[in-house]
N, CA, C and O atoms as CSV, one atom per row, in Angstrom:
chain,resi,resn,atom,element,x,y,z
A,1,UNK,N,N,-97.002,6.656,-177.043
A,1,UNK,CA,C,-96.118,5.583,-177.446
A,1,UNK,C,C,-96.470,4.283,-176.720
A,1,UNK,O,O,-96.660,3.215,-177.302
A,2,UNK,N,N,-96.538,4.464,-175.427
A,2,UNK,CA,C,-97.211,3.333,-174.199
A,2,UNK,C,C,-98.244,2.853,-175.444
A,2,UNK,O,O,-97.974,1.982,-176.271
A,3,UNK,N,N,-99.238,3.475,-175.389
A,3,UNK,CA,C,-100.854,2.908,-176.204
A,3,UNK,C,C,-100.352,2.098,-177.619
A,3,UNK,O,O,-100.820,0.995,-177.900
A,4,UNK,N,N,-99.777,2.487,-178.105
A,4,UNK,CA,C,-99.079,2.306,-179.745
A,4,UNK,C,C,-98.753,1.151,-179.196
A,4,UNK,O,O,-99.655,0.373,-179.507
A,5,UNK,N,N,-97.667,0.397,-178.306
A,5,UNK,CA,C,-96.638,-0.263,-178.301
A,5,UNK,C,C,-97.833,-1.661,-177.719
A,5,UNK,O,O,-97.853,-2.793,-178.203
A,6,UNK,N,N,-98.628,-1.209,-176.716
A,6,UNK,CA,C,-99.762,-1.741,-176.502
A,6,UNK,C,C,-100.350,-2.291,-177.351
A,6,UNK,O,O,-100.189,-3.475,-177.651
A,7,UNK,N,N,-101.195,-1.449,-177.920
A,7,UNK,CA,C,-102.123,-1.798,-179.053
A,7,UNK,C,C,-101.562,-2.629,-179.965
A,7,UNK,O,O,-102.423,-3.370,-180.439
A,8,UNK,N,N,-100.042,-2.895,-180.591
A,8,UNK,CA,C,-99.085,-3.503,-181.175
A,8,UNK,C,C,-99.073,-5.061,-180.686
A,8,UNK,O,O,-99.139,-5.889,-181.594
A,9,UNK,N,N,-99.003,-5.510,-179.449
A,9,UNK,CA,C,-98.723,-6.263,-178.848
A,9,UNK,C,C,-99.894,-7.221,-178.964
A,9,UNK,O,O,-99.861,-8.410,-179.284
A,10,UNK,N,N,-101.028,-6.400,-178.612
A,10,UNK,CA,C,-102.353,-6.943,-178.687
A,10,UNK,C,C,-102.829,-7.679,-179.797
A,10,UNK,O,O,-103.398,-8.770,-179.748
A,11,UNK,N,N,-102.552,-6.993,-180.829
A,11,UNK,CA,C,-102.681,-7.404,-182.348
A,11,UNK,C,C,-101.753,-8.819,-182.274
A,11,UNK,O,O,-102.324,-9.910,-182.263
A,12,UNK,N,N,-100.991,-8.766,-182.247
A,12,UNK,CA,C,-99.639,-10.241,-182.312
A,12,UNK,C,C,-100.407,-10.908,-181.741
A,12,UNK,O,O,-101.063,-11.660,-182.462
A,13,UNK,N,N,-100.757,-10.965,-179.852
A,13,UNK,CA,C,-101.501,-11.692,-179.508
A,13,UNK,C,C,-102.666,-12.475,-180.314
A,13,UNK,O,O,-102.942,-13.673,-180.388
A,14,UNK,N,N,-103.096,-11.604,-180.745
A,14,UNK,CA,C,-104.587,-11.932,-181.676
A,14,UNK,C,C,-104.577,-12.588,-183.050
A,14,UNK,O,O,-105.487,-12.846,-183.838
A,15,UNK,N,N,-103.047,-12.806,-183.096
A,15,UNK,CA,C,-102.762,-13.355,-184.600
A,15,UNK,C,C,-102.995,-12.098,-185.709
A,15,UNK,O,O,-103.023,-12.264,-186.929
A,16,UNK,N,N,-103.151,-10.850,-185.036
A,16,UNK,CA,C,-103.373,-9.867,-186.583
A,16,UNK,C,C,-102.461,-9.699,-187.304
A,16,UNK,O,O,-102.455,-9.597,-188.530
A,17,UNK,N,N,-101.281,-9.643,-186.263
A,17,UNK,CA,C,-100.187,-9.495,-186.803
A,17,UNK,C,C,-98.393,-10.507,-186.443
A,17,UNK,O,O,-97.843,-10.915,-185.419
A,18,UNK,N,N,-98.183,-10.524,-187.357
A,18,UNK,CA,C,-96.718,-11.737,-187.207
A,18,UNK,C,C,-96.017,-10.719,-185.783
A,18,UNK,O,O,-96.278,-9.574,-185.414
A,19,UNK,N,N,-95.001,-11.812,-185.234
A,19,UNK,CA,C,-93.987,-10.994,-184.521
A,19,UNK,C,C,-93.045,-10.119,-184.778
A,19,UNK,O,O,-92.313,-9.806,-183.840
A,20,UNK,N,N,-92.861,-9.606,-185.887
A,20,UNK,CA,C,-91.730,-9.278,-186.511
A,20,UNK,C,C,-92.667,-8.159,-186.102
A,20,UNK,O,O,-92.268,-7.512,-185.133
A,21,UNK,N,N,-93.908,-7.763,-186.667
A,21,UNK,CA,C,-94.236,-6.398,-186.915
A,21,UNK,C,C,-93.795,-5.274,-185.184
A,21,UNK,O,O,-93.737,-4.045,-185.198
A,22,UNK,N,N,-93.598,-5.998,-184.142
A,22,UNK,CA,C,-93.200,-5.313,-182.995
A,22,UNK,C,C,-91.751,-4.517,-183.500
A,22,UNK,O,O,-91.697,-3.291,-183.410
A,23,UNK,N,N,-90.763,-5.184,-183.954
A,23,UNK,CA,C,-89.722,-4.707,-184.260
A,23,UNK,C,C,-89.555,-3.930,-185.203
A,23,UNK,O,O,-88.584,-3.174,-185.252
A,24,UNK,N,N,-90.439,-3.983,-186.078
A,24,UNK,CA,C,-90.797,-2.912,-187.655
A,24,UNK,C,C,-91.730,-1.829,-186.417
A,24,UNK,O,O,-91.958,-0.812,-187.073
A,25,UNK,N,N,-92.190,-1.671,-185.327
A,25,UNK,CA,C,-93.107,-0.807,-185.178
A,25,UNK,C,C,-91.951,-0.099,-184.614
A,25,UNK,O,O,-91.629,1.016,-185.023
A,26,UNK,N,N,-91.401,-0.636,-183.807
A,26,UNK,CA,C,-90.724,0.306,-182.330
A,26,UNK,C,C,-89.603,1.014,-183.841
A,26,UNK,O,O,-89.475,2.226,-184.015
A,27,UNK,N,N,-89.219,0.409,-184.358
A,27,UNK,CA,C,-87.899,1.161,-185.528
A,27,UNK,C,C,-88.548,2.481,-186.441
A,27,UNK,O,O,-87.922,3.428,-186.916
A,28,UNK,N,N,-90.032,2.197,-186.512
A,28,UNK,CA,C,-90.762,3.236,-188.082
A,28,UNK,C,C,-90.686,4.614,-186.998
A,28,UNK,O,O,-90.999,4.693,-185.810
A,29,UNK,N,N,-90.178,5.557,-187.869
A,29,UNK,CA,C,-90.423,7.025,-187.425
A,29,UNK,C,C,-92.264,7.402,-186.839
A,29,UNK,O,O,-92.814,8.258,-186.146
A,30,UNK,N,N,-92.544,6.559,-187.377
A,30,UNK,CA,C,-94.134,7.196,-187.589
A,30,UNK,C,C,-94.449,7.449,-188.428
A,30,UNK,O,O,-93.715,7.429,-189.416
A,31,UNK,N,N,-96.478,8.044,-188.496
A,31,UNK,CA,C,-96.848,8.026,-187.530
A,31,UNK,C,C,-97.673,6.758,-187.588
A,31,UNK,O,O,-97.952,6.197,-188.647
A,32,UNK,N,N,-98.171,6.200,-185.993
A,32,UNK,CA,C,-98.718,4.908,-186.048
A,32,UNK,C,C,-100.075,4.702,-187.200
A,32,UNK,O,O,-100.831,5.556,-187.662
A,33,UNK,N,N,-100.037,3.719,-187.351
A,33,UNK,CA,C,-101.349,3.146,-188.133
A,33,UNK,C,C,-101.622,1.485,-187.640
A,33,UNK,O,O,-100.889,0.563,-188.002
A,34,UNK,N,N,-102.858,1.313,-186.723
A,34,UNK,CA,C,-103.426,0.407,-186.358
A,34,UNK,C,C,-104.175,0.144,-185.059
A,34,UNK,O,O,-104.937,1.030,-184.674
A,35,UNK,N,N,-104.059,-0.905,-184.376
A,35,UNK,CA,C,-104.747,-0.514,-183.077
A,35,UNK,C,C,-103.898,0.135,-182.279
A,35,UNK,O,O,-102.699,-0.119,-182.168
A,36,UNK,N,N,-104.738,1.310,-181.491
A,36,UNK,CA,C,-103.700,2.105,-179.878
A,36,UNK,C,C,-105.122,2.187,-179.049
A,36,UNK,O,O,-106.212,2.759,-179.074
A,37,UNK,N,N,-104.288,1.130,-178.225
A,37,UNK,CA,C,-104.966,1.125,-176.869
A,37,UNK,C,C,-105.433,2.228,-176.562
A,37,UNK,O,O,-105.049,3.388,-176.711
A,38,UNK,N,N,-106.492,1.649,-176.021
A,38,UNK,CA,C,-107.558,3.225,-174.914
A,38,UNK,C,C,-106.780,3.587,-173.752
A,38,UNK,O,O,-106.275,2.628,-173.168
A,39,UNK,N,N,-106.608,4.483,-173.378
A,39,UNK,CA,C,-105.828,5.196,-172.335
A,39,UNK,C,C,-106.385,4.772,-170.877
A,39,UNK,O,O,-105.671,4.603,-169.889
A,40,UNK,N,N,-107.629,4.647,-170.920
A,40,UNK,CA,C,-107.974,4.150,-169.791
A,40,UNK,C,C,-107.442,2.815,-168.354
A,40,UNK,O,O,-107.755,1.625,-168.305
A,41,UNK,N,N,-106.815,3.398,-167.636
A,41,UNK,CA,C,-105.986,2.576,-166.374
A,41,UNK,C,C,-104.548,2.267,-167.218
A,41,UNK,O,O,-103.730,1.527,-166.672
A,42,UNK,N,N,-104.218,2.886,-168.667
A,42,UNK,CA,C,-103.024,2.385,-168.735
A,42,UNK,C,C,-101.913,3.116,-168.184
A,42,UNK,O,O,-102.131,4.318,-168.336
A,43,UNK,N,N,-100.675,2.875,-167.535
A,43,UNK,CA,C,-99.713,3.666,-166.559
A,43,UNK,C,C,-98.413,3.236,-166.931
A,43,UNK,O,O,-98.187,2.086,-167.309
A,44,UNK,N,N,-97.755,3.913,-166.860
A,44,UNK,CA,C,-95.922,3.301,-166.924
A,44,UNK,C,C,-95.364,3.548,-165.467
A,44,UNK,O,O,-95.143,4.608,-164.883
A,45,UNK,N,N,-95.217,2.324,-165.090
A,45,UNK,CA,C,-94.702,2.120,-163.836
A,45,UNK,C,C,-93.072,1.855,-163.449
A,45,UNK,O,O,-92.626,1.902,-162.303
A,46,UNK,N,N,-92.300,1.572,-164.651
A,46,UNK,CA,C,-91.207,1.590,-164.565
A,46,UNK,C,C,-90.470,1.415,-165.637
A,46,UNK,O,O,-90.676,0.494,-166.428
A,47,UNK,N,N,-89.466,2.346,-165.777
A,47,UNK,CA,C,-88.234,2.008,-167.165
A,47,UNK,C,C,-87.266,1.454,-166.717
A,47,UNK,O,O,-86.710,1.649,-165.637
A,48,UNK,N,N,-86.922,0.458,-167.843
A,48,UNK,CA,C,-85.635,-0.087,-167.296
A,48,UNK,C,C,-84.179,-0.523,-168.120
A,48,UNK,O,O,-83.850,-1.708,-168.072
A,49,UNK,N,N,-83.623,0.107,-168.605
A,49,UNK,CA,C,-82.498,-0.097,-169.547
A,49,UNK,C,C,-81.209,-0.565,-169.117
A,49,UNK,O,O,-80.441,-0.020,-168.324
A,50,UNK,N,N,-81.057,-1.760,-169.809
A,50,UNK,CA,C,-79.372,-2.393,-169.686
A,50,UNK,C,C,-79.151,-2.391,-167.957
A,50,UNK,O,O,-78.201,-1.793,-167.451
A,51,UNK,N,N,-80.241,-3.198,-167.081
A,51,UNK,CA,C,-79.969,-2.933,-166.109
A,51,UNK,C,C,-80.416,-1.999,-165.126
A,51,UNK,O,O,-80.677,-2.351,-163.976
A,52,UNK,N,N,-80.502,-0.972,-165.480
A,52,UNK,CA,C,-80.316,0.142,-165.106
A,52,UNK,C,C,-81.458,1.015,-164.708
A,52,UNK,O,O,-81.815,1.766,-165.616
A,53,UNK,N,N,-82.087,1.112,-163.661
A,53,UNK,CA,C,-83.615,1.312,-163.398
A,53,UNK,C,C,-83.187,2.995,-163.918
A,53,UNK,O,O,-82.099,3.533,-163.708
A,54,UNK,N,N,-84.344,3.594,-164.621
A,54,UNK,CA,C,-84.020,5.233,-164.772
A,54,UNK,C,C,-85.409,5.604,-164.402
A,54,UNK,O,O,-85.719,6.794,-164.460
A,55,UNK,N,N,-86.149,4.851,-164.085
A,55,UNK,CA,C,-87.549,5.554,-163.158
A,55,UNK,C,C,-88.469,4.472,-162.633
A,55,UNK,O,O,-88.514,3.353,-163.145
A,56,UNK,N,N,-88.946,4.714,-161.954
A,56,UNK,CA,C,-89.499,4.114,-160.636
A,56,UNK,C,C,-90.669,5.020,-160.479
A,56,UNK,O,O,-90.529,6.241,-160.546
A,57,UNK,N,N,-91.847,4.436,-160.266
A,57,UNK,CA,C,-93.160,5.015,-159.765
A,57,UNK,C,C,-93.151,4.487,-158.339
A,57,UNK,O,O,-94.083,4.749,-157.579
């Protein structure tokens, strides 16, 4: 999901895709179709909801 949400972001950056498509991505059941980041050095270092740290590296 990290890589997906990534790869998503990247595209916008790049003009591939409008901004909207972040919010059409994170909502679609699946499954992805487009760029997903290479896994390589990517890490989730922290979640954070409404405040509310729920993990910490």
């Amino acid at each position: 999901m990290v890589r997906n949400i990534t790869g998503t972001l990247i595209d916008v950056a790049r003009g591939h895709l409008p901004e909207s498509a972040i919010d059409e991505r994170l909502a679609s059941p699946g499954p992805y179709r487009g760029y997903t980041a290479p896994g390589h050095g990517l890490t989730l270092m922290e979640v954070e909801f409404g405040g509310i740290k729920n993990y910490e590296l």
